[in-house]
N, C-alpha and C positions, 0 to 999 in steps of 0.2 A: 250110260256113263254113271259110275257109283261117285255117291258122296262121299267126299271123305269123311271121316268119323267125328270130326274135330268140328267139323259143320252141321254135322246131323242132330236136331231138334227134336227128339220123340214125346210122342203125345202121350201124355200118362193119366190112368184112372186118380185123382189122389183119393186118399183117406177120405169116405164120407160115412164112415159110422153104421155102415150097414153092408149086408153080403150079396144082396140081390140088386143087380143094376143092369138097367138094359139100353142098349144101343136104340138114341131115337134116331134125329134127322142131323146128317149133316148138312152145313153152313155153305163148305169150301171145297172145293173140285181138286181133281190133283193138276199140279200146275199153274192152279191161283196164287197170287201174292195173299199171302196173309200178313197180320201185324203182331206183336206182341201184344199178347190179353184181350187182341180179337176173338169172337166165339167162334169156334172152330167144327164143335159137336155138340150135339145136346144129348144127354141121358135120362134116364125116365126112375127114379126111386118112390117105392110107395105110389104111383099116379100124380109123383111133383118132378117138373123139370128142372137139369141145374145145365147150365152151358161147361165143356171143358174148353178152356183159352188157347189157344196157340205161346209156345214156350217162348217163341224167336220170333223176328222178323224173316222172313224169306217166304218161301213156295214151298207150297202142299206140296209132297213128294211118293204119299203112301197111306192109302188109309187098310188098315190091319183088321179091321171089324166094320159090323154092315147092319142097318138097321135092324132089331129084331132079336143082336144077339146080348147072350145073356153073360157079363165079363163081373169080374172082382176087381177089387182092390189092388194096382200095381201093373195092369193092365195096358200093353202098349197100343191106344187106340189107331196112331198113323204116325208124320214123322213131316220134321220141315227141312228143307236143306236151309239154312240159316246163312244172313247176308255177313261176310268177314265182317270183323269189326274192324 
């Protein structure tokens, strides 16, 4: 079953001032409930970890990258199907 688009929450790299960022450990399984500004993913910049948040509240639905790999700036890391308001 596809989300609808109106629901769908994607995980984004934001702005962190630098080009090299790498895929650490995910937090959240697909399927898991997550919260908003829950940690969702953590990346690796320089040898310092930053957490990316979850957008929405709802369920992990997708993750688009996998430990290890090396993403930019804008970057769609997964996606939540987000609970209707």
């Amino acid at each position: 079953m596809d989300t609808p688009p109106q629901l769908r929450a994607d995980l984004v790299l934001p702005d962190l001032g630098v080009t090299d960022v790498i895929v650490g450990v995910w937090y959240a399984r697909i399927g898991e409930r997550v919260y908003h500004g829950e940690r969702v993913v953590e990346v690796i910049i320089n040898g310092a970890t930053f957490d990316v948040t979850a957008p929405a509240t709802g369920t992990l639905i997708q993750r688009s990258v996998v430990p290890g790999d090396h993403i930019k700036t804008g970057a769609v890391l997964g996606a939540v199907a987000a609970d209707p308001e």
